[in-house]
mmCIF file as gemmi writes it, N, C-alpha and C atoms, coordinates in Angstrom:
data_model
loop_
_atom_site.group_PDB
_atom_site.id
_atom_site.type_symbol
_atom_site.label_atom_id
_atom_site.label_alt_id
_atom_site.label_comp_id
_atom_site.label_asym_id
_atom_site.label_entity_id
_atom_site.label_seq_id
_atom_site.pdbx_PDB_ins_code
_atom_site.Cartn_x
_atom_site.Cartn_y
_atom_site.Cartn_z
_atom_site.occupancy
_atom_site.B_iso_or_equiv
_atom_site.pdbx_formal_charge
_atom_site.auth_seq_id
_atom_site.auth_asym_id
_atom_site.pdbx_PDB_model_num
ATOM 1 N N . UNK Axp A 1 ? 0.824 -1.199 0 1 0 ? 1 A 1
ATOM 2 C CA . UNK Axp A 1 ? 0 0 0 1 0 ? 1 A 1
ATOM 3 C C . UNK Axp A 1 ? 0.863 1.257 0 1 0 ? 1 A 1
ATOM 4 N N . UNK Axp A 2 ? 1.942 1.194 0.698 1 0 ? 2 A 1
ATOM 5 C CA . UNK Axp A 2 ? 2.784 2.256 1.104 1 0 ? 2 A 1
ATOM 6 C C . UNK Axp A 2 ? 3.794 2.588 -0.232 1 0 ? 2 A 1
ATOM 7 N N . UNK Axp A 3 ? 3.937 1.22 -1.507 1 0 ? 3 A 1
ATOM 8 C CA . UNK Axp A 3 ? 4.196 1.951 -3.169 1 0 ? 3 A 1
ATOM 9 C C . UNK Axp A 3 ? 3.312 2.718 -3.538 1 0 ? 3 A 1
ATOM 10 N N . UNK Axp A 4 ? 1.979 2.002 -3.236 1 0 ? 4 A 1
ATOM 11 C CA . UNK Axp A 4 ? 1.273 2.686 -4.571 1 0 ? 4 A 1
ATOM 12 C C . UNK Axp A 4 ? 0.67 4.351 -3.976 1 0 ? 4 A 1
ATOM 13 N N . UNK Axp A 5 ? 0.845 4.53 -2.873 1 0 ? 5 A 1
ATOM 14 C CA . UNK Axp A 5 ? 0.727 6.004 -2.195 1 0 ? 5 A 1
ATOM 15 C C . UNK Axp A 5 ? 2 6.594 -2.759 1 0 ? 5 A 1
ATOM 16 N N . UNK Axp A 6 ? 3.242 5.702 -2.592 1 0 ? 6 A 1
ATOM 17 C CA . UNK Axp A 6 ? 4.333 6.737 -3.279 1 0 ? 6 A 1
ATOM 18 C C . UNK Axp A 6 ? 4.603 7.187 -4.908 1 0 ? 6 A 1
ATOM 19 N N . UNK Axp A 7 ? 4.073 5.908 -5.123 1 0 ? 7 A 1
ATOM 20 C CA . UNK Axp A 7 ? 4.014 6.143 -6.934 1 0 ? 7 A 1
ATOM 21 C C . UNK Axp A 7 ? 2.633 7.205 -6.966 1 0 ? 7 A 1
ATOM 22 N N . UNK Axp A 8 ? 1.676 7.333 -6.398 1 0 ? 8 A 1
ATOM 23 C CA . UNK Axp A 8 ? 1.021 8.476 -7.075 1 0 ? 8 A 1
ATOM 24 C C . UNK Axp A 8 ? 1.103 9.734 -6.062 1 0 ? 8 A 1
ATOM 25 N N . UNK Axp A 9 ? 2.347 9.699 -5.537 1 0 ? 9 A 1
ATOM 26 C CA . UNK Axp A 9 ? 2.871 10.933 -4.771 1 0 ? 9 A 1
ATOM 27 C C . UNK Axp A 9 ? 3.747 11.615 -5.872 1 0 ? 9 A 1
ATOM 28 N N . UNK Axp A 10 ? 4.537 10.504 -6.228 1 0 ? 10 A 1
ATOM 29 C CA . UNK Axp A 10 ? 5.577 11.358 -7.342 1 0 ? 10 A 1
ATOM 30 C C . UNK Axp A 10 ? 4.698 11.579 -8.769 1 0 ? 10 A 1
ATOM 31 N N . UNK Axp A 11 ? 3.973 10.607 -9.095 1 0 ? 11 A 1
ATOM 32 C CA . UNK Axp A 11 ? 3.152 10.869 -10.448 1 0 ? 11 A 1
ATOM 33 C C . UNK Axp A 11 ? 2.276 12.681 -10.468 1 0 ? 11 A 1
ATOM 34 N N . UNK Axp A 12 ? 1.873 12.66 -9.209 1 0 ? 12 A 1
ATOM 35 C CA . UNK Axp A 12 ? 1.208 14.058 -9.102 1 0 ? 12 A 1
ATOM 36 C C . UNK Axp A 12 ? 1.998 15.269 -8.643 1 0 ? 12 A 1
ATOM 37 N N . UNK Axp A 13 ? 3.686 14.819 -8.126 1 0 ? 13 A 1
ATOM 38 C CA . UNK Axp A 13 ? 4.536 16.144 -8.101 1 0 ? 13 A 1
ATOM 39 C C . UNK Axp A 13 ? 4.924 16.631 -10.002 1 0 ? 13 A 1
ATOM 40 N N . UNK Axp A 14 ? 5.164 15.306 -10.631 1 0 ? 14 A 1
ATOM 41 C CA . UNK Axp A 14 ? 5.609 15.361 -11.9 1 0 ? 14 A 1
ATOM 42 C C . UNK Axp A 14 ? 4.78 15.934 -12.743 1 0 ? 14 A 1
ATOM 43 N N . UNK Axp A 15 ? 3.231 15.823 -12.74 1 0 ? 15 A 1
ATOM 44 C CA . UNK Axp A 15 ? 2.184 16.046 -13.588 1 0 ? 15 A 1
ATOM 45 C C . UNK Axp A 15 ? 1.956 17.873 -13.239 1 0 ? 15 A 1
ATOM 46 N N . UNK Axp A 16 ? 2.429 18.066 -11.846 1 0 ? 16 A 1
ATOM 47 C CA . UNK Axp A 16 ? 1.816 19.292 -11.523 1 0 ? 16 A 1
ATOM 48 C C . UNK Axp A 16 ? 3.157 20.28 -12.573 1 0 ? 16 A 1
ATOM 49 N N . UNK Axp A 17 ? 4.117 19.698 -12.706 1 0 ? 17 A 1
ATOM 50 C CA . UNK Axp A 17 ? 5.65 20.438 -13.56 1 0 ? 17 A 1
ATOM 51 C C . UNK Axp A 17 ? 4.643 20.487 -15.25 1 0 ? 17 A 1
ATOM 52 N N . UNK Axp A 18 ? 4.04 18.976 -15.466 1 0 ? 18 A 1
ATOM 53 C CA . UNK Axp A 18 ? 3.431 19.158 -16.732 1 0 ? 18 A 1
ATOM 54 C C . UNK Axp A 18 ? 2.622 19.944 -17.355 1 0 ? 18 A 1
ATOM 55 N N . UNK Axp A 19 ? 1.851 20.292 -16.225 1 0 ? 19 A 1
ATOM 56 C CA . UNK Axp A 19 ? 0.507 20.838 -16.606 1 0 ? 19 A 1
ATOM 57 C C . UNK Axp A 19 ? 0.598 21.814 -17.438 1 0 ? 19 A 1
ATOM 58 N N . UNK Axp A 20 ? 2.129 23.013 -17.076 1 0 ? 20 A 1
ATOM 59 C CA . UNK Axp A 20 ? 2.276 24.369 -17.698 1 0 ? 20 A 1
ATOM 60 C C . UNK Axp A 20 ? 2.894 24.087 -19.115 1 0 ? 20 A 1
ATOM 61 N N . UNK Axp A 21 ? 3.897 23.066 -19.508 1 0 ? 21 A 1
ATOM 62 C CA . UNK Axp A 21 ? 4.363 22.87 -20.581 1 0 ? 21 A 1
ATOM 63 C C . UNK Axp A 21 ? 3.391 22.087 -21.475 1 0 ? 21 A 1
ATOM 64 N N . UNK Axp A 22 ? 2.279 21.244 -20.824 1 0 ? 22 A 1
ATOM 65 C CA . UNK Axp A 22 ? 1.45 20.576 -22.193 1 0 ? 22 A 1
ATOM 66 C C . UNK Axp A 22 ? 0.702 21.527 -22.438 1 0 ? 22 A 1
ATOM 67 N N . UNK Axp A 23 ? 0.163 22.512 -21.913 1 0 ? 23 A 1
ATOM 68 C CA . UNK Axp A 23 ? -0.526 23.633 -21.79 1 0 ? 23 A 1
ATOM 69 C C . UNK Axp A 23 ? 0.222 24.725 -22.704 1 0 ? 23 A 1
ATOM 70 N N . UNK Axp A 24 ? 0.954 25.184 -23.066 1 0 ? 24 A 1
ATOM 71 C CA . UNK Axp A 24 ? 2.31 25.559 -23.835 1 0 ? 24 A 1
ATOM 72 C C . UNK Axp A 24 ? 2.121 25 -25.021 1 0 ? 24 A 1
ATOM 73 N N . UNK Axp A 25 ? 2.196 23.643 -25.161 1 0 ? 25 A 1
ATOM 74 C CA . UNK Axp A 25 ? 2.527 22.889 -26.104 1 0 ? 25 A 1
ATOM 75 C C . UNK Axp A 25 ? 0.914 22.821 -27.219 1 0 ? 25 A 1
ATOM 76 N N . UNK Axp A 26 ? 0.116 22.544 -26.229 1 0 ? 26 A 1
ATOM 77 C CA . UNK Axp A 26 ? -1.132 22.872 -26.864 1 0 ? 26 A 1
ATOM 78 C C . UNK Axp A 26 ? -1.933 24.057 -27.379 1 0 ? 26 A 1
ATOM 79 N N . UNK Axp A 27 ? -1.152 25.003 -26.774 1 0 ? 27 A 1
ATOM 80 C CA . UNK Axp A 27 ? -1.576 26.553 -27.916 1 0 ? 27 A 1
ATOM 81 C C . UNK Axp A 27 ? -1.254 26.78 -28.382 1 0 ? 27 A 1
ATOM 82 N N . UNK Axp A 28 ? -0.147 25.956 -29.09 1 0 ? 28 A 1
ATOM 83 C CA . UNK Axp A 28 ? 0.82 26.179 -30.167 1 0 ? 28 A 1
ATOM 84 C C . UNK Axp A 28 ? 0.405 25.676 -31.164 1 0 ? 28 A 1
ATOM 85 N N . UNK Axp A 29 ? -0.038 24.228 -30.853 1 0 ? 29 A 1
ATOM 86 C CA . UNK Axp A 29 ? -0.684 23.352 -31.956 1 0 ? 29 A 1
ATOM 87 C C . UNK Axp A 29 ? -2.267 24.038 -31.871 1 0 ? 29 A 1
ATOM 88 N N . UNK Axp A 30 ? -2.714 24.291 -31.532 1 0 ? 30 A 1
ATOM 89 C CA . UNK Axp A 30 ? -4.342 25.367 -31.734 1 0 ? 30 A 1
ATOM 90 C C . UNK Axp A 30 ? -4.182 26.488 -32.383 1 0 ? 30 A 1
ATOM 91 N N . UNK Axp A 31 ? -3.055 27.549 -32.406 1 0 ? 31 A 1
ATOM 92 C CA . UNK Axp A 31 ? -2.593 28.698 -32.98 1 0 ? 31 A 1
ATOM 93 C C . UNK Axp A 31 ? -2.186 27.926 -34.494 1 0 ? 31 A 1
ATOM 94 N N . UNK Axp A 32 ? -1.457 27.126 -34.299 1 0 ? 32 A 1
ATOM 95 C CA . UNK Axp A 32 ? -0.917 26.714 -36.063 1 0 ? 32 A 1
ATOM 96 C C . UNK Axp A 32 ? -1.746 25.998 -36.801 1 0 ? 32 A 1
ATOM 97 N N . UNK Axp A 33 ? -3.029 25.321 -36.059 1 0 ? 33 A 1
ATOM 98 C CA . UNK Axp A 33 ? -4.268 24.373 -36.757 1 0 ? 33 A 1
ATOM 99 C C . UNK Axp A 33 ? -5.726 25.407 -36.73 1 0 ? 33 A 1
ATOM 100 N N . UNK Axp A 34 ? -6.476 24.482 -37.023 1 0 ? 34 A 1
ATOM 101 C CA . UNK Axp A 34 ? -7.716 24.895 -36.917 1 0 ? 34 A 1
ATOM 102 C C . UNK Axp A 34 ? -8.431 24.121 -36.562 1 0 ? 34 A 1
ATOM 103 N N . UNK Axp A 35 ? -8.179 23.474 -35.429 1 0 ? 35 A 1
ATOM 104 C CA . UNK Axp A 35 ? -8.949 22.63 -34.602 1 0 ? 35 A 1
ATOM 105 C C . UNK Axp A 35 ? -9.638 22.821 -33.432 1 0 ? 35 A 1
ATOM 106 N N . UNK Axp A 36 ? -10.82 22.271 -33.864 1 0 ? 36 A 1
ATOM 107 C CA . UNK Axp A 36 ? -11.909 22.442 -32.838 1 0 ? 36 A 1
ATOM 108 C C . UNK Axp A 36 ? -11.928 21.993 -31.787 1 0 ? 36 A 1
ATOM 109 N N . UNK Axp A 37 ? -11.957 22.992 -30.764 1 0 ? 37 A 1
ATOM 110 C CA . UNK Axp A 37 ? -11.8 23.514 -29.249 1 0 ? 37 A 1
ATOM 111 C C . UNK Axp A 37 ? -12.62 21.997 -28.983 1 0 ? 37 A 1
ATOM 112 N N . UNK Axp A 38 ? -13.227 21.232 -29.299 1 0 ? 38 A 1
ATOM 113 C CA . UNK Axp A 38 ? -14.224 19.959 -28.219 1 0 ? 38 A 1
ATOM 114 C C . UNK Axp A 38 ? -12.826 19.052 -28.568 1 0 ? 38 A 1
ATOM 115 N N . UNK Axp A 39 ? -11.849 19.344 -29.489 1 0 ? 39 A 1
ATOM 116 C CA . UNK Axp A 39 ? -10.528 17.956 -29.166 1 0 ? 39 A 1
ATOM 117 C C . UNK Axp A 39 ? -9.784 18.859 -28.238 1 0 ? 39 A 1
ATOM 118 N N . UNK Axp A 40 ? -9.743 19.538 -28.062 1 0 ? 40 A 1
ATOM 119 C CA . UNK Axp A 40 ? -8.532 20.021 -26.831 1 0 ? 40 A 1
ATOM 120 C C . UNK Axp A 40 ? -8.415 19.094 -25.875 1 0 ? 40 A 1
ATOM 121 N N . UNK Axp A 41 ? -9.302 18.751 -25.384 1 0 ? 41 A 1
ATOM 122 C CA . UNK Axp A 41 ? -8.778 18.135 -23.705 1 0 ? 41 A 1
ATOM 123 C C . UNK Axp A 41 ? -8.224 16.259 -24.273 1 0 ? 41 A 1
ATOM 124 N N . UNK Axp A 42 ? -8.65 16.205 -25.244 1 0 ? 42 A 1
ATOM 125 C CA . UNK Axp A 42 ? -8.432 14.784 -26.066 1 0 ? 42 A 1
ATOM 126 C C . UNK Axp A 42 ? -6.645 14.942 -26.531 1 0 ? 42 A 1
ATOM 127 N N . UNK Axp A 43 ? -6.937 16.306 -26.974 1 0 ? 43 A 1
ATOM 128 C CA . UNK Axp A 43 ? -5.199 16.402 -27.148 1 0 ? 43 A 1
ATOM 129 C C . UNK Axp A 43 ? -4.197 16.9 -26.303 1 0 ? 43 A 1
ATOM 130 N N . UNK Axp A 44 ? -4.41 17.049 -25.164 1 0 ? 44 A 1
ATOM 131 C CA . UNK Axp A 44 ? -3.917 17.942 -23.961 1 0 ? 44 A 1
ATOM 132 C C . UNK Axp A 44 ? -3.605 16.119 -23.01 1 0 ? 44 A 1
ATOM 133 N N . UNK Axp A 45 ? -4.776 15.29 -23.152 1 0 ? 45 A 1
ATOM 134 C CA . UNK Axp A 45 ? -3.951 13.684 -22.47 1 0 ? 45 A 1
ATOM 135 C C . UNK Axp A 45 ? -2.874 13.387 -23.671 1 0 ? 45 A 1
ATOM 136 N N . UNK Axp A 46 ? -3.604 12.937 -24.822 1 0 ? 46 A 1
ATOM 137 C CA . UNK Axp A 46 ? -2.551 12.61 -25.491 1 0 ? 46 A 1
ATOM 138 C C . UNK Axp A 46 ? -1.283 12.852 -25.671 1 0 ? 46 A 1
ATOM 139 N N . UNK Axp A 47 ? -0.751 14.327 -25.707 1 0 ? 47 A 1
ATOM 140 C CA . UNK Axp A 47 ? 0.493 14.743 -25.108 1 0 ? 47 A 1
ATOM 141 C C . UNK Axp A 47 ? 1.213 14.501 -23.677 1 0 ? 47 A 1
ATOM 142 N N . UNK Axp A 48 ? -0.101 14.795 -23.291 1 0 ? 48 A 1
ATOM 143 C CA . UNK Axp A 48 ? 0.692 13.844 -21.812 1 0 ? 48 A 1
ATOM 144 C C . UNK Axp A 48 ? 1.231 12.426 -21.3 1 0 ? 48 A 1
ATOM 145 N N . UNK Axp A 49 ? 0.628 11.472 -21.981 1 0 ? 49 A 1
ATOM 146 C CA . UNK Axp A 49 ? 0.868 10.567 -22.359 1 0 ? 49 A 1
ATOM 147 C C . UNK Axp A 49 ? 1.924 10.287 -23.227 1 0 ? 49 A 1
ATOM 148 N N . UNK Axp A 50 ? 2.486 11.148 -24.239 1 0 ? 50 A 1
ATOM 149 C CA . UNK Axp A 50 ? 3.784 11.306 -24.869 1 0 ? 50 A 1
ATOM 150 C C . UNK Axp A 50 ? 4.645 11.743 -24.35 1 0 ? 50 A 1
ATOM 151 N N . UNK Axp A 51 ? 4.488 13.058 -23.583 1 0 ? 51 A 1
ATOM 152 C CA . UNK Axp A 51 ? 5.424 13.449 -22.798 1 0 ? 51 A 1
ATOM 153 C C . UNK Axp A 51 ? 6.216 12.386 -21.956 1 0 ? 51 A 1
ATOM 154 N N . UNK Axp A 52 ? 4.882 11.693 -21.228 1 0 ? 52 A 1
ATOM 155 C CA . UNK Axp A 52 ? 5.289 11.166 -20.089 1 0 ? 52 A 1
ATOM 156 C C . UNK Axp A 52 ? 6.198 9.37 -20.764 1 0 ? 52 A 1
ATOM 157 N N . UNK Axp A 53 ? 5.781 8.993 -21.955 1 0 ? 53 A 1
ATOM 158 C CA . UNK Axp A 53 ? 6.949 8.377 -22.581 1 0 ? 53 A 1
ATOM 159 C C . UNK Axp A 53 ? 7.94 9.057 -22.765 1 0 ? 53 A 1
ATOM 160 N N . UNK Axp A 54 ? 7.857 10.104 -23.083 1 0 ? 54 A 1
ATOM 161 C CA . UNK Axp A 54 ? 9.633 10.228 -23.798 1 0 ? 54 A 1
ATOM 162 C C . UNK Axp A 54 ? 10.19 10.344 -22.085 1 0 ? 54 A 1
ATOM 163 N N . UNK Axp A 55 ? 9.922 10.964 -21.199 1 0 ? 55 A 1
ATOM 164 C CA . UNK Axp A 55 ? 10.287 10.815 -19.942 1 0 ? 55 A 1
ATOM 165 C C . UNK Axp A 55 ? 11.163 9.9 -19.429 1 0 ? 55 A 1
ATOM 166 N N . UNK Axp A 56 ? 10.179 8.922 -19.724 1 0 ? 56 A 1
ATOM 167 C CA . UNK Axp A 56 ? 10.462 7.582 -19.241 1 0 ? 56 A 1
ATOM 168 C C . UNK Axp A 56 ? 11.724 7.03 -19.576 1 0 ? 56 A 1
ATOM 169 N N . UNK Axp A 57 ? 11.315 6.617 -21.026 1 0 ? 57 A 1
ATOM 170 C CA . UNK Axp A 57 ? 12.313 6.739 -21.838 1 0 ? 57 A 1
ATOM 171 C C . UNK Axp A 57 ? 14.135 6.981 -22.236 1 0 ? 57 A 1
ATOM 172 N N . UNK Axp A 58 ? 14.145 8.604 -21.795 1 0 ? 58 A 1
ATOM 173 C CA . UNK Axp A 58 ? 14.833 9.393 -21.763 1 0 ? 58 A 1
ATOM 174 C C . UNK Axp A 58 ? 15.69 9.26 -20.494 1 0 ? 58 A 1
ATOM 175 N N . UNK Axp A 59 ? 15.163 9.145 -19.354 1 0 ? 59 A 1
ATOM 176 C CA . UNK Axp A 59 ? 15.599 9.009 -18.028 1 0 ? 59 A 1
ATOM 177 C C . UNK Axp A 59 ? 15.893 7.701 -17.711 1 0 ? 59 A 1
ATOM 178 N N . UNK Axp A 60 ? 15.374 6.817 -18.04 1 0 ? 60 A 1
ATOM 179 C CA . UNK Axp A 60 ? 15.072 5.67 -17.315 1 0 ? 60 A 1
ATOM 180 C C . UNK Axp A 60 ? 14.486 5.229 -16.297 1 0 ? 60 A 1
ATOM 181 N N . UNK Axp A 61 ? 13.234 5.797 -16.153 1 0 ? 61 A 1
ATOM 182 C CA . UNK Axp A 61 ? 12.486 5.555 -14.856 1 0 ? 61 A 1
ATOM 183 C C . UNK Axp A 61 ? 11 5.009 -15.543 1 0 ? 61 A 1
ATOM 184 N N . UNK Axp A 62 ? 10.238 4.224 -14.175 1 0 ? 62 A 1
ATOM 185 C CA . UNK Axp A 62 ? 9.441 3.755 -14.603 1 0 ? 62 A 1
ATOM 186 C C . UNK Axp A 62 ? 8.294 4.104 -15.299 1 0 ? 62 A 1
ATOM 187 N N . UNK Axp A 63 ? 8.18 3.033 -16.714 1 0 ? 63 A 1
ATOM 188 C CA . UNK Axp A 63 ? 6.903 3.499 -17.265 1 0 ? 63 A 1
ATOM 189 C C . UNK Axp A 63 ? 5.542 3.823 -17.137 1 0 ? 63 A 1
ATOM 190 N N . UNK Axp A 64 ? 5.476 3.024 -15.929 1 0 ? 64 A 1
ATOM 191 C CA . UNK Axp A 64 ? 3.526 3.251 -15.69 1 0 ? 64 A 1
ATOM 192 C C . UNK Axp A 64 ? 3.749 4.287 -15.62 1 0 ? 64 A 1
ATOM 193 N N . UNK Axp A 65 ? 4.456 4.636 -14.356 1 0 ? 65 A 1
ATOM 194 C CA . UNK Axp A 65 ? 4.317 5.847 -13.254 1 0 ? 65 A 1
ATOM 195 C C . UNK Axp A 65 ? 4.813 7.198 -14.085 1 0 ? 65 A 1
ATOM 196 N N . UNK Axp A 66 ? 5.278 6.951 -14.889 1 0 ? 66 A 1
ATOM 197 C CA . UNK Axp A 66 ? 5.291 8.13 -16.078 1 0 ? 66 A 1
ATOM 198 C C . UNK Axp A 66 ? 4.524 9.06 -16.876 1 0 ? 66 A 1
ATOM 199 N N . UNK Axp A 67 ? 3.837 7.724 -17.222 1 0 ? 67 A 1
ATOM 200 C CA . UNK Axp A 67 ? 2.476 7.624 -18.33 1 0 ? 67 A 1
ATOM 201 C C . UNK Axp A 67 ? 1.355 8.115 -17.403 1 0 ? 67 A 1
ATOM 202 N N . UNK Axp A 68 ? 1.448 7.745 -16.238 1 0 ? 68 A 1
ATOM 203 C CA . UNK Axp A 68 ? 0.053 8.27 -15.399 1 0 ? 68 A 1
ATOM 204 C C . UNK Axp A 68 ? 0.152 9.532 -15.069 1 0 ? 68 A 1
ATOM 205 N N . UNK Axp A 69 ? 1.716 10.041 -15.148 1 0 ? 69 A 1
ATOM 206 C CA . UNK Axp A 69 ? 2.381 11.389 -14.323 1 0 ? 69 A 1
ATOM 207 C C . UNK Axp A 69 ? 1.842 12.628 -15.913 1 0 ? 69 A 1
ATOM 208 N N . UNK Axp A 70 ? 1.531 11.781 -16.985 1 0 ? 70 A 1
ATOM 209 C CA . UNK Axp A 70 ? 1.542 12.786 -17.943 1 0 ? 70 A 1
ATOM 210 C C . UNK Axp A 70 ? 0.258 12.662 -18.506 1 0 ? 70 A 1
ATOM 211 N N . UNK Axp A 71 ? -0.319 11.298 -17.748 1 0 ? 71 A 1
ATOM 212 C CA . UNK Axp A 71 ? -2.155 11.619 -18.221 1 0 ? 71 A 1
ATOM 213 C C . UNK Axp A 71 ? -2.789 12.168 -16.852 1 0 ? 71 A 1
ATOM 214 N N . UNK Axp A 72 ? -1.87 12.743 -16.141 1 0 ? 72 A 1
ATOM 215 C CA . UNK Axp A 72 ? -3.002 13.418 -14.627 1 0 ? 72 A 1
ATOM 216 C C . UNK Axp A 72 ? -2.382 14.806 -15.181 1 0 ? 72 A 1
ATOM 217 N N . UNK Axp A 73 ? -1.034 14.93 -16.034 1 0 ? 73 A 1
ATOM 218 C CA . UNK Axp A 73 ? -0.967 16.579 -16.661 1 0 ? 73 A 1
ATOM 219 C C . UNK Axp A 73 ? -1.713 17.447 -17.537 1 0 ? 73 A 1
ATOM 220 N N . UNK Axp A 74 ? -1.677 15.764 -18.466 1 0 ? 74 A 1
ATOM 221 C CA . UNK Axp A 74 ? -2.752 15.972 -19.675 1 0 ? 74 A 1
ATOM 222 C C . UNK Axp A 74 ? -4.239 16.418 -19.23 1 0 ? 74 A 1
ATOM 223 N N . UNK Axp A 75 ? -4.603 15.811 -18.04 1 0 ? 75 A 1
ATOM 224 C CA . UNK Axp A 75 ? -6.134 15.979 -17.714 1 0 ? 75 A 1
ATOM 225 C C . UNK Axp A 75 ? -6.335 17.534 -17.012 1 0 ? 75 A 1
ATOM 226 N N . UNK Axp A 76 ? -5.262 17.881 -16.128 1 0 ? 76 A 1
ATOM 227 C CA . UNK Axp A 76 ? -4.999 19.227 -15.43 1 0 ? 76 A 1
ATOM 228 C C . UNK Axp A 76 ? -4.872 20.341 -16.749 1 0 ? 76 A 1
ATOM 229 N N . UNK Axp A 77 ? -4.015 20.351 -17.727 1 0 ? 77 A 1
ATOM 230 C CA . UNK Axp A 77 ? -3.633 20.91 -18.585 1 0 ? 77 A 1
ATOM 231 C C . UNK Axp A 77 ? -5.51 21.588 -19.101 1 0 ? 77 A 1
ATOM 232 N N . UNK Axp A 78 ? -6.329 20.056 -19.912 1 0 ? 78 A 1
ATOM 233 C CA . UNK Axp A 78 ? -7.497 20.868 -20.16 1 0 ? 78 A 1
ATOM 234 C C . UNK Axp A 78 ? -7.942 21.432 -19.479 1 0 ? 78 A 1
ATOM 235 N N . UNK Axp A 79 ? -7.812 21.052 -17.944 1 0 ? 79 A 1
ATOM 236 C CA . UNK Axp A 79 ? -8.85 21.998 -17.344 1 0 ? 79 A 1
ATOM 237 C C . UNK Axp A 79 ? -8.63 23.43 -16.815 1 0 ? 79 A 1
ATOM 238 N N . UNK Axp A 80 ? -6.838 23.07 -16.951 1 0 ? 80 A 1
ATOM 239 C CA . UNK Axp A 80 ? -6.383 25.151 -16.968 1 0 ? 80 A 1
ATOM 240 C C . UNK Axp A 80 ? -6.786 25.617 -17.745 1 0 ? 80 A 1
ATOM 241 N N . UNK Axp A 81 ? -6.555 25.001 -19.243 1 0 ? 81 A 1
ATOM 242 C CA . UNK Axp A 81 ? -7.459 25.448 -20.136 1 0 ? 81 A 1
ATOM 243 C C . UNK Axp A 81 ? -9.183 25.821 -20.205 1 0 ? 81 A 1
ATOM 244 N N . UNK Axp A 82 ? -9.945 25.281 -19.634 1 0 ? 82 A 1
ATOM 245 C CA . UNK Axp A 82 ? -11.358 25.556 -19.619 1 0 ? 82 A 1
ATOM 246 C C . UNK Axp A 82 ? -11.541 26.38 -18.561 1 0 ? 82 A 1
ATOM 247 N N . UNK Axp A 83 ? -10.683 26.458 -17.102 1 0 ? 83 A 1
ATOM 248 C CA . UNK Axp A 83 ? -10.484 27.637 -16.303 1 0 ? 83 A 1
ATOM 249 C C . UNK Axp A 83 ? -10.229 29.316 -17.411 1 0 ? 83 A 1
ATOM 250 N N . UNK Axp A 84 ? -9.322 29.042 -17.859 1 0 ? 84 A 1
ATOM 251 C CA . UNK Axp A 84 ? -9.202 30.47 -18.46 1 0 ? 84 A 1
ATOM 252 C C . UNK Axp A 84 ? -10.082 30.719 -19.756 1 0 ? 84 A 1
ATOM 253 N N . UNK Axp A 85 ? -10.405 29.718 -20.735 1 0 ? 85 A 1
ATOM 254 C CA . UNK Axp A 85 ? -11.692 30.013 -21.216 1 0 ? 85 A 1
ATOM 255 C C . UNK Axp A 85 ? -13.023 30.399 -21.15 1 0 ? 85 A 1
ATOM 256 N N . UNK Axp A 86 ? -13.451 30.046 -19.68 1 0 ? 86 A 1
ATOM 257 C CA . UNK Axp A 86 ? -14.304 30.432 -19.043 1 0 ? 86 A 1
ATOM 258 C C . UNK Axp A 86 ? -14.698 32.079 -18.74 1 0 ? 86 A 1
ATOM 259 N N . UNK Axp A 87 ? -12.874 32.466 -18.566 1 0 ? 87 A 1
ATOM 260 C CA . UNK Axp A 87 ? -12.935 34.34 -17.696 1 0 ? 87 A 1
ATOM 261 C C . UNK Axp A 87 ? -12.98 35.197 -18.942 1 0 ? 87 A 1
């Protein structure tokens, strides 16, 4: 019990670093496309989920806990996004 509290201790310090760069990453690809605002949050995991491979990857640390660290960014990311769409 006392992994899986630590694996989603570090998954949610890592995701909270993500949130601002997939967030970044995704108004870039919205500014250069013309894609409709209902895929954002579809493409805001999906990057996170990439991110959080190349991470992995790159470093050598574990994959779940990667992949989850960049689909809890991906999921935060849309919703900074629908926070500031909102104001």
């Amino acid at each position: 019990m006392n992994i899986l509290i630590e694996i989603l201790d570090n998954a949610v310090i890592v995701a909270g670093a993500l949130v601002f760069i997939i967030n970044g990453i995704v108004e870039v690809i919205k500014q250069a496309t013309d894609l409709d605002n209902k895929y954002i949050p579809l493409l805001s995991l999906v990057i996170g989920f990439g991110i959080g491979v190349a991470i992995a990857l790159g470093f050598n640390l574990p994959l779940a806990e990667t992949i989850l660290a960049g689909g809890i960014g991906g999921l935060g990311a849309s919703g900074l996004y629908d926070n500031f769409k909102s104001v």
